[in-house]
MIFIDREN-635392 format. One record per residue: residue in one letter; x, y, z of N, C-alpha, C in turn. Coordinates in Angstrom, 2 decimals, always signed. Each point is the difference from the previous one (the first is absolute). Layout:
BEGIN
a  X  Y  Z  X  Y  Z  X  Y  Z
...
This chain:
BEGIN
x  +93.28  +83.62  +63.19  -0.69  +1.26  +0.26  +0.22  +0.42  +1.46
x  +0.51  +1.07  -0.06  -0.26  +0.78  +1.66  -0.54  +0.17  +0.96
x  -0.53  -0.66  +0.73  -1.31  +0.10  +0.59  -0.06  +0.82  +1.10
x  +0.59  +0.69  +0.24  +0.79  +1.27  +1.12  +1.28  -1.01  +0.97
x  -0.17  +1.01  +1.13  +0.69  -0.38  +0.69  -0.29  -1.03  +1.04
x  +0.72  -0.76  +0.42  -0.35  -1.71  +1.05  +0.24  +0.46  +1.36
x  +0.87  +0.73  +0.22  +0.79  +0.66  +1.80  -0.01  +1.57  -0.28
x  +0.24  +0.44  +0.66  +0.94  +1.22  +0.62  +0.46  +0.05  +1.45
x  +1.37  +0.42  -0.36  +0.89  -0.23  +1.15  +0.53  +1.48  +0.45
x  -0.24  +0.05  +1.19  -0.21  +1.84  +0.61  +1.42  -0.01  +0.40
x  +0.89  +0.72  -0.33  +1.85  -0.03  +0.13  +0.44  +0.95  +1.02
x  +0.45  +0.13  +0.72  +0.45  +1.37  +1.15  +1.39  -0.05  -0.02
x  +0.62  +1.34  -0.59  +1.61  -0.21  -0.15  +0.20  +1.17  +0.99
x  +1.26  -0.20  +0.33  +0.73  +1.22  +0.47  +0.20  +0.87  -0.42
x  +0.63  +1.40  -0.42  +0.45  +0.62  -0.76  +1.54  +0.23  +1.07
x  +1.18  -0.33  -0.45  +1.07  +0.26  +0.82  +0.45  +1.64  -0.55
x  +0.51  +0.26  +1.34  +1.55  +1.59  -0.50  -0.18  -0.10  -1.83
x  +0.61  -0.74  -0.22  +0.59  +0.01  -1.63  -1.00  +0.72  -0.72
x  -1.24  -0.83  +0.14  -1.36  +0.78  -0.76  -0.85  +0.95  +0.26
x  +0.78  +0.85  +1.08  -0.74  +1.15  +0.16  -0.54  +0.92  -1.14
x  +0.86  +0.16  -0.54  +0.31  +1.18  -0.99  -0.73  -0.41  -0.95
x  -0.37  -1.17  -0.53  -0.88  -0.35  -1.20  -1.43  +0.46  -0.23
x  -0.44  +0.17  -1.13  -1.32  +0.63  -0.12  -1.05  -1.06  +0.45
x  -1.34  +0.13  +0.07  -0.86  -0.94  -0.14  -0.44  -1.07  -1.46
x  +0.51  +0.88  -1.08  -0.06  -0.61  -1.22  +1.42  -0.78  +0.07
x  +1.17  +0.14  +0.49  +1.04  -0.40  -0.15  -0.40  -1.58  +1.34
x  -0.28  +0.38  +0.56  -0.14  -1.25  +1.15  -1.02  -0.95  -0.45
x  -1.03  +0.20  -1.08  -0.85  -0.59  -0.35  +0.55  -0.91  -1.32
x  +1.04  +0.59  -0.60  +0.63  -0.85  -1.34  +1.46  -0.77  +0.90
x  +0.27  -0.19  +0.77  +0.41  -0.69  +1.15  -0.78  -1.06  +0.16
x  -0.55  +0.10  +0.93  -1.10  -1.03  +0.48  -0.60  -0.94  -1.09
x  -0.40  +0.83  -0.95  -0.65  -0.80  -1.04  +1.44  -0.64  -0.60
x  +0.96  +0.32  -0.16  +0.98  -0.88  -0.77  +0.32  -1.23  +0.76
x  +0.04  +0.26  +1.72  +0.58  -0.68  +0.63  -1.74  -1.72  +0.26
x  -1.01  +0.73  +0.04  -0.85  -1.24  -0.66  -0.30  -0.66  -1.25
x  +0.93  +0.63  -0.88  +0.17  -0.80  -1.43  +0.90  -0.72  +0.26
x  +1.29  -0.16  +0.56  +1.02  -0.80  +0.28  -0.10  -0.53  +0.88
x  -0.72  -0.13  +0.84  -0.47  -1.05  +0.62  -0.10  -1.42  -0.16
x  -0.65  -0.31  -0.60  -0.54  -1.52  -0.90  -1.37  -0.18  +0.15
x  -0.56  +0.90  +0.55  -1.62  -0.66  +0.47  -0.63  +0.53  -1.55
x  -1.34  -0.70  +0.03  -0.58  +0.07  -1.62  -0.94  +1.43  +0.05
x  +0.41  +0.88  -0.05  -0.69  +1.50  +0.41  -1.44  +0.01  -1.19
x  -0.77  +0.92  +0.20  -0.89  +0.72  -1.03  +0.56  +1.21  -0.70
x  +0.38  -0.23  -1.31  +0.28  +1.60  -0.77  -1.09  +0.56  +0.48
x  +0.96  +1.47  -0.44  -0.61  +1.55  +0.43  -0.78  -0.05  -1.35
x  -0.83  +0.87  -0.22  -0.48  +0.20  -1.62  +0.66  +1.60  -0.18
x  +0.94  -0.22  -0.39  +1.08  +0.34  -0.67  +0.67  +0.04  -1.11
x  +0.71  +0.73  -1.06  +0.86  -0.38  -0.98  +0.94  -0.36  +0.29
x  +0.96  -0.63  -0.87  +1.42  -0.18  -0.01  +0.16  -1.29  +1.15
x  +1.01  -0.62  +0.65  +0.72  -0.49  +0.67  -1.48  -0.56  +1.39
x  -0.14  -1.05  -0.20  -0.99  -0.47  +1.06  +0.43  +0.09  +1.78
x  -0.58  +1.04  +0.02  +0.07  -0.05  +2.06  -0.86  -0.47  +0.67
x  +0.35  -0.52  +1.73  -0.89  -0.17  +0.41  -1.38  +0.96  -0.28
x  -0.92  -0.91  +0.58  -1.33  +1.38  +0.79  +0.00  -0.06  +1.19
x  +0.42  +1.89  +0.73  +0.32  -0.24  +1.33  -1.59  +0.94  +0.20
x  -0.05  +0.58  +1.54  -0.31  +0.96  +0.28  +0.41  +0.61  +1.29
x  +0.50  +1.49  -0.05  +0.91  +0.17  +1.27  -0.95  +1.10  +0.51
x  +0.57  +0.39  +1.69  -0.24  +0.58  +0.59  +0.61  +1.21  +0.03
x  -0.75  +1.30  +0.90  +0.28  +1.19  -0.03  +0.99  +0.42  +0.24
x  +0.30  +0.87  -1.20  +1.52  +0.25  -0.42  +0.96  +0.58  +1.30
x  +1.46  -0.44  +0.54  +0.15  +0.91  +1.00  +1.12  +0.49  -1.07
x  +0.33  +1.21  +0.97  +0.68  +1.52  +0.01  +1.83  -0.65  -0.36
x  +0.17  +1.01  -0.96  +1.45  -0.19  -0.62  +0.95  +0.38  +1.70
x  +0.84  -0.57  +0.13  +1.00  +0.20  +1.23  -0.64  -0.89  +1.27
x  -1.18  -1.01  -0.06  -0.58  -0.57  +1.20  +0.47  -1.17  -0.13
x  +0.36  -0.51  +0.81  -0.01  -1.54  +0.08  -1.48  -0.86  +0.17
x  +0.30  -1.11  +0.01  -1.91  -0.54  +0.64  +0.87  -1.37  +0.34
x  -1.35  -1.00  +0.70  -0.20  -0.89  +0.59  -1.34  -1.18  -0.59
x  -0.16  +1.13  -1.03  -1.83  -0.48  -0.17  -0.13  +0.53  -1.38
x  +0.66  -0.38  -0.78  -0.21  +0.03  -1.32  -0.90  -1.03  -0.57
x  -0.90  +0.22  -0.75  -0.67  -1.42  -0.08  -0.36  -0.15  -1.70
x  -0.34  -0.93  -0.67  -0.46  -0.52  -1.32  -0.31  -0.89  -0.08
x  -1.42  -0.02  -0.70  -0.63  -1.54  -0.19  +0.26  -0.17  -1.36
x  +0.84  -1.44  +0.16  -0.18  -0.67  -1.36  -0.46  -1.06  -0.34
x  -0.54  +0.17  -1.29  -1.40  -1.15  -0.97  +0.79  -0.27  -0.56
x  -0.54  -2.31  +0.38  +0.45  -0.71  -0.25  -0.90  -1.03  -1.17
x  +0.85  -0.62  -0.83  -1.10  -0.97  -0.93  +0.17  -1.18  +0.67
x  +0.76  -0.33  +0.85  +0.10  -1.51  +0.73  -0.28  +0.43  +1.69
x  -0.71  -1.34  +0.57  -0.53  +0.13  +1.42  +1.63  -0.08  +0.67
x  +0.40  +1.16  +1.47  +1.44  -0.09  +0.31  -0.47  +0.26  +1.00
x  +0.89  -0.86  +1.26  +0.00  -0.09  +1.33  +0.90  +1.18  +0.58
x  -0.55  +1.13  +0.77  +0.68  +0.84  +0.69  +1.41  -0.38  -0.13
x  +0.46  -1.41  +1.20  +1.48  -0.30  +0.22  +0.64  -0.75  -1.55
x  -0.57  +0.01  -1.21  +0.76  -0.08  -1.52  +0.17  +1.30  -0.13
x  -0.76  +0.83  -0.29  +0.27  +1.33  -0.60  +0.84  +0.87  +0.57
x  +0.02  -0.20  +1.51  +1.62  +0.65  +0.61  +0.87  -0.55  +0.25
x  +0.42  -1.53  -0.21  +0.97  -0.52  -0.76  +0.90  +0.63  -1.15
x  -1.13  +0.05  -0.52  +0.42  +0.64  -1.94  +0.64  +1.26  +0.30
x  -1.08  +0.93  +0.52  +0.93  +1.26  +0.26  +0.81  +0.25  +0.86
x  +0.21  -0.29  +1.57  +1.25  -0.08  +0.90  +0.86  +0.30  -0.92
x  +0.66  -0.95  -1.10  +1.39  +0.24  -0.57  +0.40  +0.98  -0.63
x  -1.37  +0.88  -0.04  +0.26  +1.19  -0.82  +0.54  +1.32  +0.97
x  +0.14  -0.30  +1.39  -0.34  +1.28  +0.71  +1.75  +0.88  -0.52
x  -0.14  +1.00  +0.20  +1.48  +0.75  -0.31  -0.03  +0.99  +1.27
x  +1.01  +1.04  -0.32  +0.23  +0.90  +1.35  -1.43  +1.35  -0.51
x  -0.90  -0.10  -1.12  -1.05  +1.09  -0.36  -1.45  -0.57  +0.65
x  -0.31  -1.55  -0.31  -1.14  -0.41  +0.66  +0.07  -1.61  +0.65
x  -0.37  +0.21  +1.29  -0.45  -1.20  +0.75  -1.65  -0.50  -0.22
x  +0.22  -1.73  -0.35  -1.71  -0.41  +0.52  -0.34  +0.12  +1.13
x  -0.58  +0.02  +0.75  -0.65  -0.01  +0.60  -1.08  -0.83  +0.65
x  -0.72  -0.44  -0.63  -0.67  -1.67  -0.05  -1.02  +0.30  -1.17
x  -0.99  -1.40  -0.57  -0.30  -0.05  -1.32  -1.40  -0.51  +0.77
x  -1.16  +0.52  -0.17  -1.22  -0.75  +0.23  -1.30  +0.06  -0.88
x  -0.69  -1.19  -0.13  -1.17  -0.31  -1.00  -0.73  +1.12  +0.23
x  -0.86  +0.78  -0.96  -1.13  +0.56  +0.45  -0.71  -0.27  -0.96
x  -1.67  +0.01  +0.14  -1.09  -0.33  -0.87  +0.09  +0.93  -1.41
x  +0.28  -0.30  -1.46  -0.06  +0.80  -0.75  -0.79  +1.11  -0.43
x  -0.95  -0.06  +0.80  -0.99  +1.07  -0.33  -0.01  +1.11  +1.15
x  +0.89  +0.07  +0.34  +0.16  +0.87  +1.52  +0.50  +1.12  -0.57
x  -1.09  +1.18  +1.22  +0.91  +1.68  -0.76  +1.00  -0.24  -0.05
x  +0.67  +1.30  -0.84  +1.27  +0.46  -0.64  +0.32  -0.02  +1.62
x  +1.68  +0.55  +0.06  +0.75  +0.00  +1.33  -0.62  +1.53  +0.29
x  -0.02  +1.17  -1.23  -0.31  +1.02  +0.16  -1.37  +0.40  +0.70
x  -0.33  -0.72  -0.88  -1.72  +0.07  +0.35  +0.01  -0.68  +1.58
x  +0.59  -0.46  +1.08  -0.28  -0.84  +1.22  +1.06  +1.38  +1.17
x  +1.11  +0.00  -0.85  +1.04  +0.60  +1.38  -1.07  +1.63  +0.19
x  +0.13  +0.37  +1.09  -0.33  +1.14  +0.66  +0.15  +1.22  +0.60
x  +1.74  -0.81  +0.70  +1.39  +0.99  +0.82  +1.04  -1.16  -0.31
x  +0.84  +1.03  +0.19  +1.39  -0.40  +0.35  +0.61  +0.64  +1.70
x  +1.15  -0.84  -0.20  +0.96  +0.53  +1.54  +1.64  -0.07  -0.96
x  +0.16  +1.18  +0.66  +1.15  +0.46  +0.02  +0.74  +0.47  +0.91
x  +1.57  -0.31  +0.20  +0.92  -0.17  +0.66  +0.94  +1.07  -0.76
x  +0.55  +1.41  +0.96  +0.93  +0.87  -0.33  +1.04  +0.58  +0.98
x  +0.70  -0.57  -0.13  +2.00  +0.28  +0.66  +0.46  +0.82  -0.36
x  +0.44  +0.91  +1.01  +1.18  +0.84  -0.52  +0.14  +0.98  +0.79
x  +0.27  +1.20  -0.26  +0.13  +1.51  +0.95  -0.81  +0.80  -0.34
x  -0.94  -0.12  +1.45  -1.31  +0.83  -0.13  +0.57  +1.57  +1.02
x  -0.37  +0.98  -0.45  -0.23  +1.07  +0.73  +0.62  +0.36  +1.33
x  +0.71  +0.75  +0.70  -0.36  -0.30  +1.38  -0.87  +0.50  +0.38
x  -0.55  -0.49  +1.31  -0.94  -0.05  +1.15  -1.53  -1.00  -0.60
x  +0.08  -0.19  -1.45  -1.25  -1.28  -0.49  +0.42  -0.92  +0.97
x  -1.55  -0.33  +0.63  -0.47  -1.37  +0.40  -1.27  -0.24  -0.08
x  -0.59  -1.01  +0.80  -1.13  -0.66  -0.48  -0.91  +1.16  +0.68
x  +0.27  +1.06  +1.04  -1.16  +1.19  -0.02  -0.02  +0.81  -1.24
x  +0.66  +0.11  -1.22  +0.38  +0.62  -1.08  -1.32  -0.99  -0.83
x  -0.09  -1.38  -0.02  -0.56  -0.80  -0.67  -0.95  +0.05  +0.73
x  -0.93  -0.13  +1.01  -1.26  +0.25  +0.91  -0.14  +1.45  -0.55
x  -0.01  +0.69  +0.19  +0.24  +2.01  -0.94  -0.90  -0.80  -1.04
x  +1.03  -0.24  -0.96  -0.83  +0.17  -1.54  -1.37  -1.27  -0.11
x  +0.16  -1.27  +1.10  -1.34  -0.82  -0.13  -0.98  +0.93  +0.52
x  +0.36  +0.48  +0.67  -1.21  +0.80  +0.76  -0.98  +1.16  -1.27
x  +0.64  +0.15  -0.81  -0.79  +1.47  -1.11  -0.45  -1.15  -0.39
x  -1.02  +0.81  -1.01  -1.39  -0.64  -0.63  +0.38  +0.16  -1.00
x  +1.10  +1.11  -0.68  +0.13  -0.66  -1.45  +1.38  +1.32  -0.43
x  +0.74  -0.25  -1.05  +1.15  +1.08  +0.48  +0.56  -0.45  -1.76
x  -0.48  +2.15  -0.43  +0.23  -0.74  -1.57  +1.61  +0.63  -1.15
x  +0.17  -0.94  -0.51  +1.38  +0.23  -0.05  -0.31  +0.12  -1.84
x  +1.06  +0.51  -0.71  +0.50  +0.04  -1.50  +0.41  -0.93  -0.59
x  -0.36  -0.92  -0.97  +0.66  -0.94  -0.50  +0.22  +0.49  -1.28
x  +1.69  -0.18  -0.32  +0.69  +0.75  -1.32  -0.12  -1.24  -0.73
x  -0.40  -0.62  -1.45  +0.75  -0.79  -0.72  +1.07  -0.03  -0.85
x  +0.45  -0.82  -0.56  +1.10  +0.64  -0.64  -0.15  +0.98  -0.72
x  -1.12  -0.30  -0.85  -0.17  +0.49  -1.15  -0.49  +1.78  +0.50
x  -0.04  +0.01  +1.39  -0.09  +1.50  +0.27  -1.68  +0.32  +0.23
x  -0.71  -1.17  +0.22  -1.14  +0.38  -0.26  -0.35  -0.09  +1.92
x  -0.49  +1.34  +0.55  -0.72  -0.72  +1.78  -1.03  +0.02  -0.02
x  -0.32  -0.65  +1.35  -1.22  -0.52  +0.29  +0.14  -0.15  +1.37
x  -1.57  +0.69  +0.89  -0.14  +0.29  +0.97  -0.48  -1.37  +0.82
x  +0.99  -0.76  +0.81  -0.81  -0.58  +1.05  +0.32  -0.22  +0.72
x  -0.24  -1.00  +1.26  -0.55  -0.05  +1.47  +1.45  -1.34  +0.15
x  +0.31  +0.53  +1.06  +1.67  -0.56  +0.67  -0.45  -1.15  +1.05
x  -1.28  +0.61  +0.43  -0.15  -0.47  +1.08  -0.91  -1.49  +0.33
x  -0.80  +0.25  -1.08  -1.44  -0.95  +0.07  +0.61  -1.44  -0.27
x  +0.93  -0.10  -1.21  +0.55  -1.74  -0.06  +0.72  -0.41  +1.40
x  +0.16  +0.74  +0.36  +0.94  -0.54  +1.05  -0.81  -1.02  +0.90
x  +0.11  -0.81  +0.30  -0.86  -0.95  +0.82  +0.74  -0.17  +1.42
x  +1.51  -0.38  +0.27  +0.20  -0.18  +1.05  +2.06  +0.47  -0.16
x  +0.28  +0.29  +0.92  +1.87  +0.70  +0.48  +0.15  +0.33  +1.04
x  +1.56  -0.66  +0.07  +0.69  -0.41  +1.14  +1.11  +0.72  -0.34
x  +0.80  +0.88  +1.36  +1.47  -0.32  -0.27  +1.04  -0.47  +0.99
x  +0.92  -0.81  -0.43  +0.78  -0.31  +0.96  +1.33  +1.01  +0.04
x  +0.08  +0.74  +0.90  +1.27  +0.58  +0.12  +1.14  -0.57  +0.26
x  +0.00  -0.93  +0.81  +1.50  -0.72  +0.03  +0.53  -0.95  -0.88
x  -0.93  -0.09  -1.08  +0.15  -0.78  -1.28  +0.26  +1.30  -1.05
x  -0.48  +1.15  -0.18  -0.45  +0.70  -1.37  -0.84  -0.33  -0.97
x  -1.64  -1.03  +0.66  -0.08  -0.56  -0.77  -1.74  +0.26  +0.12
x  -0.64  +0.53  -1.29  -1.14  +0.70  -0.26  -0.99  -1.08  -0.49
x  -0.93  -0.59  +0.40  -0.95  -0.88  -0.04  -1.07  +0.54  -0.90
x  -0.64  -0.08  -1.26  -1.19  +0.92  -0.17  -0.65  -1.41  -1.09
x  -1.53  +0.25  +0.68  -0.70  -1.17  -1.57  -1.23  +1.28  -0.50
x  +0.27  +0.12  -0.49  -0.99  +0.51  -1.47  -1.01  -0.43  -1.04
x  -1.06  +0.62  +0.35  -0.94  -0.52  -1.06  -0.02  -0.02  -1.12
x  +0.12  -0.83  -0.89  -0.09  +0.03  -1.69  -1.19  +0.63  -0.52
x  +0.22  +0.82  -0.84  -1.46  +0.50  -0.29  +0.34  +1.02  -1.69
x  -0.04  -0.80  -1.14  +0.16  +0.36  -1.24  -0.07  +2.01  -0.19
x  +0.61  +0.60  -0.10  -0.01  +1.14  -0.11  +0.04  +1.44  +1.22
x  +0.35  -1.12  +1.35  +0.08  +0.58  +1.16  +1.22  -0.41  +0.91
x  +0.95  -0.99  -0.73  +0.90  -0.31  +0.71  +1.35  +0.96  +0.28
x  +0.46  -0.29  +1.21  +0.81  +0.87  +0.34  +1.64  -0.95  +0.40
x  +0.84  +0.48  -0.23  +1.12  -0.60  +0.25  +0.65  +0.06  +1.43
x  +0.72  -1.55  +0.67  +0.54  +0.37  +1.07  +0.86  +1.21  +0.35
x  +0.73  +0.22  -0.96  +0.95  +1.35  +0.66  -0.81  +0.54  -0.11
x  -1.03  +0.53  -0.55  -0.30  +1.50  -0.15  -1.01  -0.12  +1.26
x  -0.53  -0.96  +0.38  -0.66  +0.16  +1.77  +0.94  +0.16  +0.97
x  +1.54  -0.85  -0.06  +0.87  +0.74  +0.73  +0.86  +0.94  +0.43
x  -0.56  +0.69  -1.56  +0.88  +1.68  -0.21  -1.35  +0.73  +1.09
x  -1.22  -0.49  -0.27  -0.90  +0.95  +0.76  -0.20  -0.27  +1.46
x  +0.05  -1.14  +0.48  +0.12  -0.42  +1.07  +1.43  +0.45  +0.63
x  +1.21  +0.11  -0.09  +1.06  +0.63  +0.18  +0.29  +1.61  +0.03
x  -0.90  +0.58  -0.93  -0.14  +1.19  -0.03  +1.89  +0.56  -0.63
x  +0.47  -1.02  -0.52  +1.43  +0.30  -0.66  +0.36  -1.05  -1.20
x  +1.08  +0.04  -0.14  +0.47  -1.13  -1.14  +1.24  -1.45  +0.59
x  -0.96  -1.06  -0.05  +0.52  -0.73  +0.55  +0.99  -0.83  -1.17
x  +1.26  -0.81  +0.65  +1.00  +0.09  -1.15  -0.59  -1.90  +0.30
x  -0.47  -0.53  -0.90  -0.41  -0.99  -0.27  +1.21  -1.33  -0.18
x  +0.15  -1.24  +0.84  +1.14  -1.00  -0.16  -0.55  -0.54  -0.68
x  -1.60  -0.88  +0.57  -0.43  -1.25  -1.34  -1.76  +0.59  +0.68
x  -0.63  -0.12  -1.61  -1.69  -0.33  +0.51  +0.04  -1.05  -0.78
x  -1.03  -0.85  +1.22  -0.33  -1.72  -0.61  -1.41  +0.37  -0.08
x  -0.78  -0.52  -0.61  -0.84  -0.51  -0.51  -0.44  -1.18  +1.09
x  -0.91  -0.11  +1.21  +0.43  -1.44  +0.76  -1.05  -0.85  -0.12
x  -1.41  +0.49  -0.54  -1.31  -1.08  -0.31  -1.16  +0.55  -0.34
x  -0.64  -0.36  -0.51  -1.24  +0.22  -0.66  -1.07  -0.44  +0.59
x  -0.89  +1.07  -0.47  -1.26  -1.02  +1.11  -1.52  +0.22  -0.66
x  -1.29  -0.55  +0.34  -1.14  +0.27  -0.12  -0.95  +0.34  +0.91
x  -1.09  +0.52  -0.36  -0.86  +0.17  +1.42  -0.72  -1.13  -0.03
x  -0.88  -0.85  +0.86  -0.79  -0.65  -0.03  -1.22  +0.53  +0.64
x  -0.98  -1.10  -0.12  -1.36  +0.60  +0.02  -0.35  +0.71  +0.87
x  +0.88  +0.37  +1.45  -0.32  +0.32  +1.08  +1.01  +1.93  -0.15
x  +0.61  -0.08  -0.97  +0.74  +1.36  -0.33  +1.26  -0.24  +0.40
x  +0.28  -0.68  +0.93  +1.82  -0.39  +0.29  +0.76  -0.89  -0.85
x  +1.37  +0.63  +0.07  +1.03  -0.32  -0.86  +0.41  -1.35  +0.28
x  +0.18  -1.23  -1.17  +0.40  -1.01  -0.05  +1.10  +0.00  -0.69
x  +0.91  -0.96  +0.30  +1.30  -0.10  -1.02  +0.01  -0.40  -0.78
x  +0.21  +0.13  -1.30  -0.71  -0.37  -1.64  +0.77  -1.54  -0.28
């Protein structure tokens, strides 16, 4: 009999170049394949058909981003030592996802969703001329600055450009746009589209990474998740 799960092991992969382009549902039947082949003794999903792990992942990033901080916890039916379980997977890494490191967490601990708060993001490329970091002081400085969000499906919706923004930098002799953003279910805003407004033009984008995740703690400041 089942008696749940014995571990969960909190996973942080890379996402390399290769896997930019993949969806969040597509990166998630990834991951989950790549902890079935593993060897470790996983918990099925309650699921039909074909037994998968049971993972649970974190907030989806953006088709064309790279990351650093991809993360998934996976439930285990056998007790596994951090340095076994990234053993097992190391051999799996390819040129789409790197581990990252593998660590115990208490099974009853929020979802990843339910804990992360912001992200930071990292954006290269050819910004505007005359943008610099008085361009980025400009837009921290407004109290709130509200922009159109189109979905695909054609449907907009009115909101605020300005308020997730928590903290941005830019380096000009790099091309390289610093911004962390608050997570916030139905208010999130995407890195380019703060650097189309912060630029006040269209910046021709090399790579956005994805570079860490974070939480607030009890005191309201950002910790690294």
């Amino acid at each position: 009999m089942n008696e749940g799960p014995k571990s969960r092991i909190r996973l942080k992969f890379a996402r390399l170049e290769a896997a930019k382009d993949l969806s969040h549902l597509e990166q998630i039947k990834i991951l989950r394949g790549r902890a079935a082949a593993c060897g470790l003794k996983f918990c099925p999903a309650k699921a039909g058909g074909q037994p998968m792990p049971r993972m649970a992942f974190g907030p989806a990033v953006s088709v064309g981003h790279e990351s650093l901080c991809e993360y998934a916890d996976l439930y285990l039916e056998e007790f596994a030592r951090e340095a076994a379980a990234a053993e097992k997977l190391l051999p799996l890494d390819d040129a789409y996802f790197r581990l990252v490191s593998a660590r115990r967490i208490p099974v009853f601990f929020p979802s990843i969703e339910a804990a992360v708060n912001a992200a930071e993001y990292f954006l290269e490329g050819e910004f505007p001329a005359g943008f610099s970091q008085a361009a980025v002081d400009a837009f921290m400085a407004l109290k709130n600055l509200p922009y159109e969000k189109v979905k695909p499906s054609g449907e907009r919706r009115l909101l605020d450009a300005r308020t997730p923004v928590l903290a941005a930098s830019f380096d000009i002799g790099s091309a390289l746009l610093k911004v962390t953003l608050k997570l916030e279910p139905g208010r999130n805003v995407k890195p380019e589209i703060v650097a189309e407004l912060m630029s006040g033009g269209k910046p021709v984008f090399g790579r956005i990474v994805r570079r860490e995740l974070y939480w607030f703690n009890s005191g309201g400041r950002l910790e690294v998740f």
